[in-house]
N, CA, C and O of each residue as an XYZ file, in Angstrom:
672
protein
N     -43.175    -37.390    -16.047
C     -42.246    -36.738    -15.152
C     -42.239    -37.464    -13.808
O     -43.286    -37.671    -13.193
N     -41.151    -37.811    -13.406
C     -40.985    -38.189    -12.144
C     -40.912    -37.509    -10.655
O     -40.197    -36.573    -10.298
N     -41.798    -38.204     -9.950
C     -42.146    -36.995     -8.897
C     -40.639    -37.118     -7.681
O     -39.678    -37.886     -7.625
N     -41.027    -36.099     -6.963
C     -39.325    -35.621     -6.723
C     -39.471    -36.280     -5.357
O     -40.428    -36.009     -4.632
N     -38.303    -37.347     -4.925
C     -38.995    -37.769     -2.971
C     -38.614    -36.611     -2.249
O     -37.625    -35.960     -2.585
N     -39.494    -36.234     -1.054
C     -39.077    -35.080     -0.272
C     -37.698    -35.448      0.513
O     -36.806    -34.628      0.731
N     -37.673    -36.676      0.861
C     -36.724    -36.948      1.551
C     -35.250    -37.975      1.032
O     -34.590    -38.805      1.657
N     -35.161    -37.508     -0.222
C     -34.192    -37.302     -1.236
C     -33.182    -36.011     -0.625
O     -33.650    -34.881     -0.485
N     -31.793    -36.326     -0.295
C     -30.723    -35.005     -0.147
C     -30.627    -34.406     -0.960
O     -30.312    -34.925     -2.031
N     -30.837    -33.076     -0.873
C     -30.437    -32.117     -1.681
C     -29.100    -31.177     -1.107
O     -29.049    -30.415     -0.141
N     -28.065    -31.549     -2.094
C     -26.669    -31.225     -2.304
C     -26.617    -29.691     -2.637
O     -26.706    -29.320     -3.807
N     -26.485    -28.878     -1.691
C     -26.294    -27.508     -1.613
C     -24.985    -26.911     -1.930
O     -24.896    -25.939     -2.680
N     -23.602    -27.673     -1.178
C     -22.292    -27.169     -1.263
C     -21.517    -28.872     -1.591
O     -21.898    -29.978     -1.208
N     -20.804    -28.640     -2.097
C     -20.015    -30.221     -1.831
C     -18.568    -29.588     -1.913
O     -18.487    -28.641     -2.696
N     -17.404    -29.945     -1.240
C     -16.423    -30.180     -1.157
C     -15.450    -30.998     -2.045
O     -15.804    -32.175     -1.973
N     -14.347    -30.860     -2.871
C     -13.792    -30.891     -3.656
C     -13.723    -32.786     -3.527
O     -13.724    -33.499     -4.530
N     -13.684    -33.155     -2.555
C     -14.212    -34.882     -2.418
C     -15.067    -34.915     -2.199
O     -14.956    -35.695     -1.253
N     -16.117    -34.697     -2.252
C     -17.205    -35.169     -1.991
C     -17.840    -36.132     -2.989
O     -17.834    -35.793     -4.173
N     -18.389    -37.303     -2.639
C     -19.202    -38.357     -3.238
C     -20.569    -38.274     -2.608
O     -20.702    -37.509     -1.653
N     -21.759    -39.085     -3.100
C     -22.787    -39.637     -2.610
C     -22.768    -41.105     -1.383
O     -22.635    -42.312     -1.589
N     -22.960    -40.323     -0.127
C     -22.899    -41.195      0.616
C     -23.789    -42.609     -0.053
O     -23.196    -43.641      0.263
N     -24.872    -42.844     -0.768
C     -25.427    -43.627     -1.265
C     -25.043    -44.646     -2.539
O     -25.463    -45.705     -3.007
N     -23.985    -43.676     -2.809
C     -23.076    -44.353     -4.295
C     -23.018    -45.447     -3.895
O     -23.070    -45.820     -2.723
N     -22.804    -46.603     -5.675
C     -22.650    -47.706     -5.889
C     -21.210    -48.155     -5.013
O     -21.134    -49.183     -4.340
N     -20.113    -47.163     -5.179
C     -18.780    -47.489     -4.546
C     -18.500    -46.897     -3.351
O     -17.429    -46.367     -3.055
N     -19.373    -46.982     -2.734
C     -19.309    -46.532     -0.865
C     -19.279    -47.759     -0.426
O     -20.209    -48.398     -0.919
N     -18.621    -48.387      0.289
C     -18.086    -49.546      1.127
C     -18.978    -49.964      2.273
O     -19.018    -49.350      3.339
N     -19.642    -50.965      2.018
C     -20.533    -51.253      3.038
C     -20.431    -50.843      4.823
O     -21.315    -50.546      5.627
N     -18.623    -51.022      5.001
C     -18.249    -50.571      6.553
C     -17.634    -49.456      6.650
O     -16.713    -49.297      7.452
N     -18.190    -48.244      5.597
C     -17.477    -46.999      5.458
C     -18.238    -46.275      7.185
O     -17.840    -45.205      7.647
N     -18.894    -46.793      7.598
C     -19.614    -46.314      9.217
C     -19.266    -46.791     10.371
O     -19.426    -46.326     11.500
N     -18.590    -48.119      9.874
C     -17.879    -48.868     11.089
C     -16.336    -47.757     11.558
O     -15.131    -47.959     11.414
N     -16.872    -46.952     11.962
C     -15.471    -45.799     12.478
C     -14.573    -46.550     13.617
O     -13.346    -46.485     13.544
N     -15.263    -47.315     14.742
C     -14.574    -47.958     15.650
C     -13.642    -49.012     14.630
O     -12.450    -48.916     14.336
N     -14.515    -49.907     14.269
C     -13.574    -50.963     13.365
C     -12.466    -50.520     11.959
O     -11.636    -51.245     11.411
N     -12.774    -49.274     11.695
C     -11.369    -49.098     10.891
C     -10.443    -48.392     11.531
O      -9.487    -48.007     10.859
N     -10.499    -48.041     13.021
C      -9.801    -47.448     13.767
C      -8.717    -48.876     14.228
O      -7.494    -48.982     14.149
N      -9.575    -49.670     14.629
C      -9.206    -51.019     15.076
C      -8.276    -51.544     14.168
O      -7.146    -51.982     14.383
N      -9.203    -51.390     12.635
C      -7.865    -52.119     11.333
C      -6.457    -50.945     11.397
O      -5.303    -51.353     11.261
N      -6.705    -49.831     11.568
C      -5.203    -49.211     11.635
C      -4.287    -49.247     12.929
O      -3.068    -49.413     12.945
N      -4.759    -49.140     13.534
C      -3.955    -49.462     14.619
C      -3.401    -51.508     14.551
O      -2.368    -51.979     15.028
N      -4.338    -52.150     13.924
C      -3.678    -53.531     13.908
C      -2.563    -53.790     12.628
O      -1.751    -54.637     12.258
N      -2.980    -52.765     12.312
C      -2.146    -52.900     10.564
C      -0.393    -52.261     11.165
O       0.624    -52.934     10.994
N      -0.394    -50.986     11.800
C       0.508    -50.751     12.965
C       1.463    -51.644     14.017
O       2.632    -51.600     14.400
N       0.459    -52.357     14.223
C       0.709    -53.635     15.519
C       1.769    -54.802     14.057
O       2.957    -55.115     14.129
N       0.981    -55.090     13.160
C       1.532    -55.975     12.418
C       2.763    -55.679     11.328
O       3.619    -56.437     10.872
N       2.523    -54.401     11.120
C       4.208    -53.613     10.583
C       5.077    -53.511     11.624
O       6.218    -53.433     11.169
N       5.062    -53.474     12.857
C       6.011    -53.203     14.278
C       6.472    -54.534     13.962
O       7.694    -54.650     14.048
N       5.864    -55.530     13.633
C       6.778    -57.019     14.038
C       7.060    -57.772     12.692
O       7.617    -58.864     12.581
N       6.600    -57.033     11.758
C       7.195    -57.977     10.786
C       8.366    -57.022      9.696
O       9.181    -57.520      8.919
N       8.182    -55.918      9.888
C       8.922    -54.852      8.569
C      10.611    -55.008      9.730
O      11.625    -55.044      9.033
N      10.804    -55.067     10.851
C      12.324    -55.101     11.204
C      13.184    -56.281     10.562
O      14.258    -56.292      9.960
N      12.099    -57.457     11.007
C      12.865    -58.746     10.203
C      12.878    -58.360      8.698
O      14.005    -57.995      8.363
N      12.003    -58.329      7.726
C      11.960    -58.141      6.479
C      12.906    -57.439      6.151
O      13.508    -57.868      5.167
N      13.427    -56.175      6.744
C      14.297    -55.378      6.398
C      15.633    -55.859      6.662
O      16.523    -55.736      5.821
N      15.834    -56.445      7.884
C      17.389    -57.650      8.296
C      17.725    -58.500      6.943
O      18.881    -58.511      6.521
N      16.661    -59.229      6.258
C      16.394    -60.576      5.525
C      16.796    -59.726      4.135
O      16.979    -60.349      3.089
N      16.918    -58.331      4.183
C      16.867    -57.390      2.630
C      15.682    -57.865      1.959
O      15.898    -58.073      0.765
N      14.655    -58.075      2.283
C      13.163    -58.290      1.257
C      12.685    -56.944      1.544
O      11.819    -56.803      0.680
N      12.715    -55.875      2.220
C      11.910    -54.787      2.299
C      13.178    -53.864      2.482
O      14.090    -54.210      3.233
N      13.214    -52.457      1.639
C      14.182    -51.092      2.063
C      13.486    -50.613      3.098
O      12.274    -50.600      3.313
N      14.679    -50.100      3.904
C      14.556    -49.946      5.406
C      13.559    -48.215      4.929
O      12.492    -48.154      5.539
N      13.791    -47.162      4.130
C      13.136    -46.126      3.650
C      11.360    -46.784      3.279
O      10.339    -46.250      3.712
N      11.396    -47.962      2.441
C      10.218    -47.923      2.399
C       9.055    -48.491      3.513
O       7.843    -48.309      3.394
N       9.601    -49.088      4.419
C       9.220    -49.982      5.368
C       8.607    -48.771      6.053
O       7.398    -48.542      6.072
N       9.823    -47.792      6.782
C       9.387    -46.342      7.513
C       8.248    -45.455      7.195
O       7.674    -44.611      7.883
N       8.047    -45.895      5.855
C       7.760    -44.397      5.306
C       6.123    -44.623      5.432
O       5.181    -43.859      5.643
N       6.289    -46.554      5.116
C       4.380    -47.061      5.346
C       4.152    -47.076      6.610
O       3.009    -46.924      7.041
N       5.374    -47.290      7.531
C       4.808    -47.314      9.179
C       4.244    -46.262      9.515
O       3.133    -46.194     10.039
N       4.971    -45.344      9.238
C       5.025    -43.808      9.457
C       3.263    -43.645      9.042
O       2.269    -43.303      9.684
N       3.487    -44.040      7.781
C       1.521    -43.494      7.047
C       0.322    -44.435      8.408
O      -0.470    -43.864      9.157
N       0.540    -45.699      8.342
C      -0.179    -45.691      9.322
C      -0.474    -45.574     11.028
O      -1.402    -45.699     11.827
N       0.722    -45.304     10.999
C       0.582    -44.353     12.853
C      -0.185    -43.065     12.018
O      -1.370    -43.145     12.341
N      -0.069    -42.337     11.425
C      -0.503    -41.312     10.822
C      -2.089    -41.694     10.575
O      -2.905    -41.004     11.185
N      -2.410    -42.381     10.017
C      -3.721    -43.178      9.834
C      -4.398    -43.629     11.306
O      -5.419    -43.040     11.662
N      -3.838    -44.651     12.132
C      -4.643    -44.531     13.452
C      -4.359    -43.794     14.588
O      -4.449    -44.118     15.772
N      -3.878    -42.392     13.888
C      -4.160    -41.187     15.104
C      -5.008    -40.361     14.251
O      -5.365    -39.302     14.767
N      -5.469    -40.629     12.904
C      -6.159    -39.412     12.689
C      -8.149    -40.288     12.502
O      -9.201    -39.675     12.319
N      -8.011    -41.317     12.600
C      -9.209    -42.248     12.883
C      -9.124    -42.169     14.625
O     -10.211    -41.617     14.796
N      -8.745    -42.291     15.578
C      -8.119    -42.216     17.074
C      -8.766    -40.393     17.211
O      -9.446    -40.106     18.196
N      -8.492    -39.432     16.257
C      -9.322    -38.052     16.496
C     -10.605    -38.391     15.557
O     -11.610    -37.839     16.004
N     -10.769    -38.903     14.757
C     -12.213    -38.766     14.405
C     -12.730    -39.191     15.151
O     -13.860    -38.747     14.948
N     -12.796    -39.894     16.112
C     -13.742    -40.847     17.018
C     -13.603    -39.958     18.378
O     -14.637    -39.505     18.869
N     -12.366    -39.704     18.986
C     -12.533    -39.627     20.080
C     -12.426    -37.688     20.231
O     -12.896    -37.106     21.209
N     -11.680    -36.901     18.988
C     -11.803    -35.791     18.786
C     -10.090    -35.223     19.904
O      -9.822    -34.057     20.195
N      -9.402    -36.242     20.218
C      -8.201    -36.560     21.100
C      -6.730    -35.999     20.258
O      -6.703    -36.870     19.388
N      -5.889    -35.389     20.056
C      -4.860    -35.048     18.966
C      -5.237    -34.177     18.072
O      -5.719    -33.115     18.464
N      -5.096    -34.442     16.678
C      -5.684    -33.556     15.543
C      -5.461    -34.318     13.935
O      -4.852    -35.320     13.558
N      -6.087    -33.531     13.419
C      -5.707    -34.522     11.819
C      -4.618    -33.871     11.777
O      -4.086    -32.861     12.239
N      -4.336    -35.174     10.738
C      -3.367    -35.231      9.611
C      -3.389    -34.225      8.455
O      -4.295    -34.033      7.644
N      -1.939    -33.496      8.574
C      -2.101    -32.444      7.953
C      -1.841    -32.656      6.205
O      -0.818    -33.284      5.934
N      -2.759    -32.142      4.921
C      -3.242    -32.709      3.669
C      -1.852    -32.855      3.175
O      -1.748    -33.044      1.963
N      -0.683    -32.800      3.927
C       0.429    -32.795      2.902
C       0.786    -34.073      3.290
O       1.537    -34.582      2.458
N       0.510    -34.868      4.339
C       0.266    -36.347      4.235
C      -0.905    -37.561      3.666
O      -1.028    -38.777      3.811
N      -1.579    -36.588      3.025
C      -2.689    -37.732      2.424
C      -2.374    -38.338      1.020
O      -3.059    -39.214      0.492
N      -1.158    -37.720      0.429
C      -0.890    -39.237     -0.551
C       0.344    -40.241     -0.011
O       0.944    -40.973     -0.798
N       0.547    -40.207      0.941
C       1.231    -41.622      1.639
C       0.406    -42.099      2.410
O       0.385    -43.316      2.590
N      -0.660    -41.080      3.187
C      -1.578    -42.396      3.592
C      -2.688    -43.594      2.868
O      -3.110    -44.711      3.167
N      -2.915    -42.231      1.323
C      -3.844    -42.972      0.618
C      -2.254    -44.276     -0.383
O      -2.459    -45.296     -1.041
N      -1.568    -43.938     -0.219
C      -0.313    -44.951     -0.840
C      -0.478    -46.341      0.129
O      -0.785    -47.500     -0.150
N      -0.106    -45.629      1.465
C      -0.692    -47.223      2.140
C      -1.549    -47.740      2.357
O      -1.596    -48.857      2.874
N      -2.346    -47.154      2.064
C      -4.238    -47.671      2.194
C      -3.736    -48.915      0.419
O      -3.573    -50.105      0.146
N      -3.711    -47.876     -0.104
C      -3.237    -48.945     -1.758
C      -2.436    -49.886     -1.382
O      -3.285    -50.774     -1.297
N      -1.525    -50.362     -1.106
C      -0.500    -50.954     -0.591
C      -0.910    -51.966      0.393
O      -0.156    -52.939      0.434
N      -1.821    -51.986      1.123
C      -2.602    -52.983      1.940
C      -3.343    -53.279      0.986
O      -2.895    -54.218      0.328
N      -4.635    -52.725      0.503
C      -5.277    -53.275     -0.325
C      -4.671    -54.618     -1.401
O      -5.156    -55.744     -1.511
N      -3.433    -54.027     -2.127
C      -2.888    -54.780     -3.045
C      -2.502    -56.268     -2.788
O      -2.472    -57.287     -3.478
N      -2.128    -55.846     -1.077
C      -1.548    -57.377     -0.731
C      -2.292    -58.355     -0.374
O      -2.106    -59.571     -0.323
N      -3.527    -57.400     -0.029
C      -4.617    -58.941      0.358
C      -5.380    -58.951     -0.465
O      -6.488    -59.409     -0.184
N      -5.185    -58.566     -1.527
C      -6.095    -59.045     -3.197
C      -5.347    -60.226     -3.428
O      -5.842    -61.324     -3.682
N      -3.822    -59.902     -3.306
C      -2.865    -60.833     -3.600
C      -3.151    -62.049     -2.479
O      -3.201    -62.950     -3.317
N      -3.316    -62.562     -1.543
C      -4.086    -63.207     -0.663
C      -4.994    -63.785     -1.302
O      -4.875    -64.946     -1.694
N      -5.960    -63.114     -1.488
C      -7.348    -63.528     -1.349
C      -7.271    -64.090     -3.513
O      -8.245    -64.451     -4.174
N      -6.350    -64.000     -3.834
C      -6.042    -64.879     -5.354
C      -5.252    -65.373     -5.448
O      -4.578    -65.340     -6.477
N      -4.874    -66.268     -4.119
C      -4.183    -67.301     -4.056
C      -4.953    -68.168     -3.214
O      -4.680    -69.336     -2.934
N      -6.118    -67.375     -2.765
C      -7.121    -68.554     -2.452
C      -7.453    -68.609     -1.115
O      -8.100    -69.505     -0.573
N      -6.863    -67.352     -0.461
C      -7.337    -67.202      1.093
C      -8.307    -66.274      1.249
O      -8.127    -65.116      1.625
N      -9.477    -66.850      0.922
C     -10.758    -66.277      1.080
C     -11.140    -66.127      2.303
O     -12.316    -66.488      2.334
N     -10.759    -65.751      3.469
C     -11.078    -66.158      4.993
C     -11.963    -65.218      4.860
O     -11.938    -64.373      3.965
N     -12.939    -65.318      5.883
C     -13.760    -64.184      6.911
C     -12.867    -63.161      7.261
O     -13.097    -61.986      6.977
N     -11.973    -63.490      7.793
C     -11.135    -61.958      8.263
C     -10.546    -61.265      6.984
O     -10.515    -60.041      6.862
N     -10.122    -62.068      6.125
C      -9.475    -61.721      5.095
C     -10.305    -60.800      4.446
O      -9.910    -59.637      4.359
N     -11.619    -61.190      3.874
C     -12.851    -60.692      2.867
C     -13.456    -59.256      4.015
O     -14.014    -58.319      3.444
N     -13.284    -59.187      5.696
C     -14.041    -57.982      6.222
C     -12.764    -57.172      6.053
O     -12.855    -56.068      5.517
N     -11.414    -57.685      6.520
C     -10.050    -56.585      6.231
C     -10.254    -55.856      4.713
O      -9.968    -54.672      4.532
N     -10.785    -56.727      3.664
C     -10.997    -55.829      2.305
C     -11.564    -54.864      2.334
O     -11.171    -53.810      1.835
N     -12.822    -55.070      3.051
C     -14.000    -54.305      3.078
C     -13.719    -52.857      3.682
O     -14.175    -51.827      3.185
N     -12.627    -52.926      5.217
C     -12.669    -52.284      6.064
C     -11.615    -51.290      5.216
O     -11.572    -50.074      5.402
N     -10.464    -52.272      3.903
C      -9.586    -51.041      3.830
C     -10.053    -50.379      2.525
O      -9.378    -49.438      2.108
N     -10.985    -50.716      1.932
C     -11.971    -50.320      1.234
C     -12.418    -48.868      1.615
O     -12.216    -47.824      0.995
N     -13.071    -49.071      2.786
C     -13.890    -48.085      3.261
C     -12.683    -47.201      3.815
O     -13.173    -46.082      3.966
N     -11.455    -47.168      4.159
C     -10.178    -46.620      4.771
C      -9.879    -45.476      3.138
O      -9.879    -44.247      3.072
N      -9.691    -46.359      2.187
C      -9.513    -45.414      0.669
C     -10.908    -44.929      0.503
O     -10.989    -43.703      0.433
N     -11.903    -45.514      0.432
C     -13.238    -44.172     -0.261
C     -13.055    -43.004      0.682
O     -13.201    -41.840      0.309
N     -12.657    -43.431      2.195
C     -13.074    -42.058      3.113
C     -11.719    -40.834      2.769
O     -12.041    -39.651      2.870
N     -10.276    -41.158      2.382
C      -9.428    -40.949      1.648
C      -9.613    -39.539      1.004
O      -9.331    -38.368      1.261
N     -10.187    -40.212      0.105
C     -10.873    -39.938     -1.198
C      -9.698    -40.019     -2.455
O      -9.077    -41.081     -2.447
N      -9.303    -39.032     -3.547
C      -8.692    -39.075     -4.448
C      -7.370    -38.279     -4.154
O      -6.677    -37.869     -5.084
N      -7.079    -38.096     -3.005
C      -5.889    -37.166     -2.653
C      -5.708    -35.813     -3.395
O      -4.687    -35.236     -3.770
N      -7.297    -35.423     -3.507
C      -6.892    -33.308     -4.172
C      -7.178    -32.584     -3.291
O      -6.806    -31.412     -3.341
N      -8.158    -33.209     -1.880
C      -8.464    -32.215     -1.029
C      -8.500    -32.959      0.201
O      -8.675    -34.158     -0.018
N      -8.349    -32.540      1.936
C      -8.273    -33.052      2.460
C      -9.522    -33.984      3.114
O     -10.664    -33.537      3.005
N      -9.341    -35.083      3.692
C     -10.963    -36.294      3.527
C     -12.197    -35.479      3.862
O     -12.034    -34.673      4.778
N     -13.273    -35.520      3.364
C     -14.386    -34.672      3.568
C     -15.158    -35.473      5.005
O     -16.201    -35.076      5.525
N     -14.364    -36.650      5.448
C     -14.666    -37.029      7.240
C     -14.134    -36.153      8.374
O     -14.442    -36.147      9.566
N     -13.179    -35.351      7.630
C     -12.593    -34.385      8.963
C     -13.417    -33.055      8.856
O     -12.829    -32.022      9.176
N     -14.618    -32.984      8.469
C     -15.807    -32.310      8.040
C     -16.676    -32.763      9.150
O     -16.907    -32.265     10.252
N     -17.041    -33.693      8.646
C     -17.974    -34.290      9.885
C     -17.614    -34.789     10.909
O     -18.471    -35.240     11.669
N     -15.819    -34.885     11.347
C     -15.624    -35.376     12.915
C     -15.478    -34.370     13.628
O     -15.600    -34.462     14.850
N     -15.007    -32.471     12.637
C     -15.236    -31.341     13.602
C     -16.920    -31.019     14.081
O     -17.195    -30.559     15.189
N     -17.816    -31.307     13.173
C     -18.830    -30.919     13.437
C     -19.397    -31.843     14.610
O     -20.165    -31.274     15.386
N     -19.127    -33.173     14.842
C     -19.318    -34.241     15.754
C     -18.486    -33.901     17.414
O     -18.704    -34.203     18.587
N     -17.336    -33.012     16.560
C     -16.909    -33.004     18.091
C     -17.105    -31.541     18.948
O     -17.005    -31.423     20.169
N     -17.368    -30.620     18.111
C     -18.453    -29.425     18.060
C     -19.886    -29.615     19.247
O     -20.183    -29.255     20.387
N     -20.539    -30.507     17.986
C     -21.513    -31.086     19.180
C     -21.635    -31.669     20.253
O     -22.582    -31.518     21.024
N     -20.126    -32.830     20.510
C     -20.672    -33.488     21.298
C     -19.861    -32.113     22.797
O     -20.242    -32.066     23.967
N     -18.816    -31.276     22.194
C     -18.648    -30.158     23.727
C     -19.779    -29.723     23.747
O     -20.240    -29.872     24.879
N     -20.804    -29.038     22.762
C     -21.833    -27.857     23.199
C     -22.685    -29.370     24.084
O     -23.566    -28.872     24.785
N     -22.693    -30.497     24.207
C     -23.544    -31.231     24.732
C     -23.170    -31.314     26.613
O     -23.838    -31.261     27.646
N     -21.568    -31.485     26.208
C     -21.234    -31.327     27.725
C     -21.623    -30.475     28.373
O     -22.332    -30.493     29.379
N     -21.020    -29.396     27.635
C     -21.608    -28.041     27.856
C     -23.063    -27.705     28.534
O     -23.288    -27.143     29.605
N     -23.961    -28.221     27.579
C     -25.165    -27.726     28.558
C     -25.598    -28.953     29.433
O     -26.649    -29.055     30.067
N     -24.528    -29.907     29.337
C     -25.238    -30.873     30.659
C     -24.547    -30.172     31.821
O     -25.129    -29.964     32.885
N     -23.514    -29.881     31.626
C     -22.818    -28.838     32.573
C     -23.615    -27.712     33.462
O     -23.678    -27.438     34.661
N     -24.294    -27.110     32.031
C     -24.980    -26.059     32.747
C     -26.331    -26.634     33.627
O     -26.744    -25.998     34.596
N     -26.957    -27.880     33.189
C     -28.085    -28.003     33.624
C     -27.498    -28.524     34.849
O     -28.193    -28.018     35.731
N     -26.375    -29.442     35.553
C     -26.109    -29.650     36.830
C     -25.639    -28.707     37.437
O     -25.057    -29.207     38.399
N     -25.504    -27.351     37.473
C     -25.266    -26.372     38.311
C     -26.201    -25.494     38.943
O     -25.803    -24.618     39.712
C-alpha cells in the first residue's frame, strides 16, 4: 500500500471545469497572467491593422473578422479584470467565441510553425495561447480562473482595508 503524501491536494468541491492544476496538459505559462494579458491585448493590436485590409482585399468576411475582434477585446478585458480586478468578466454566453478564437489563433500558428517558423516568439505565443484555451476550459461552465481572480480580488480589498485601518 502506498503511503498517502500529507501535502498531496485533496479535492473537496470541483467545479464543472475543473482540472488538476498539476495535469500532464496544463501549459507551462498557464501562471504567466501578466503575459497572456500582454498576448491578448497584442493579438487585438494585430487584428486592428491587419483584418480592415484583409477584408478590402475580400480574403476575410467583414462578419467574421468582427466577430474574432470582438472575442478578443472580450478576452483582454476579462484577463485586464483578472489581474487588475478593473471592469468585470465576460459574461458565459461569450465563452464559445472566445474559446473559438483562442482555436483560431492557435490553428494559425501551428500553421506557421509547419511551414517552418519555429521562432522563439512563435514557440512562447503557442505556449501562451495554450495556456489562454486550458484556462478556457471546454466551454460548459464559466473559466474556473474567475474563481480565483474574485477570491484574489476579495483579498487583496480586505488587505487595503486593514492597511487602512492600521494608518488611522
Amino acid at each position: 500500500m502506498r503511503a498517502h503524501d500529507p501535502f498531496e491536494p485533496v479535492v473537496i468541491w470541483q467545479s464543472p471545469d475543473w482540472r488538476p492544476d498539476g495535469s500532464e496538459d496544463a501549459p507551462a505559462s498557464r501562471h504567466d497572467w501578466d503575459e497572456l494579458l500582454e498576448q491578448c491585448r497584442s493579438a487585438v493590436a494585430r487584428r486592428e491593422r491587419a483584418y480592415p485590409q484583409l477584408v478590402r482585399d475580400g480574403r476575410m468576411e467583414a462578419a467574421d473578422a468582427r466577430r474574432d475582434l470582438d472575442a478578443w477585446l472580450q478576452l483582454a478585458a476579462e484577463w485586464h479584470w483578472i489581474i487588475s480586478g478593473e471592469g468585470e468578466a465576460p459574461g458565459l454566453h461569450t465563452l464559445a467565441n472566445r474559446i473559438a478564437a483562442v482555436r483560431l489563433a492557435t490553428e494559425r500558428l501551428e500553421g506557421e510553425l509547419a511551414r517552418g517558423r519555429r521562432t522563439e516568439a512563435n514557440l512562447y505565443q503557442h505556449q501562451l495561447l495554450r495556456a489562454l484555451a486550458w484556462h478556457l476550459g471546454d466551454g460548459t461552465a464559466q473559466p474556473a480562473i474567475h474563481h480565483t481572480a474574485r477570491l484574489n480580488h476579495a483579498w487583496r480589498a480586505d488587505q487595503a482595508a486593514s492597511a487602512m485601518r492600521s494608518a488611522a
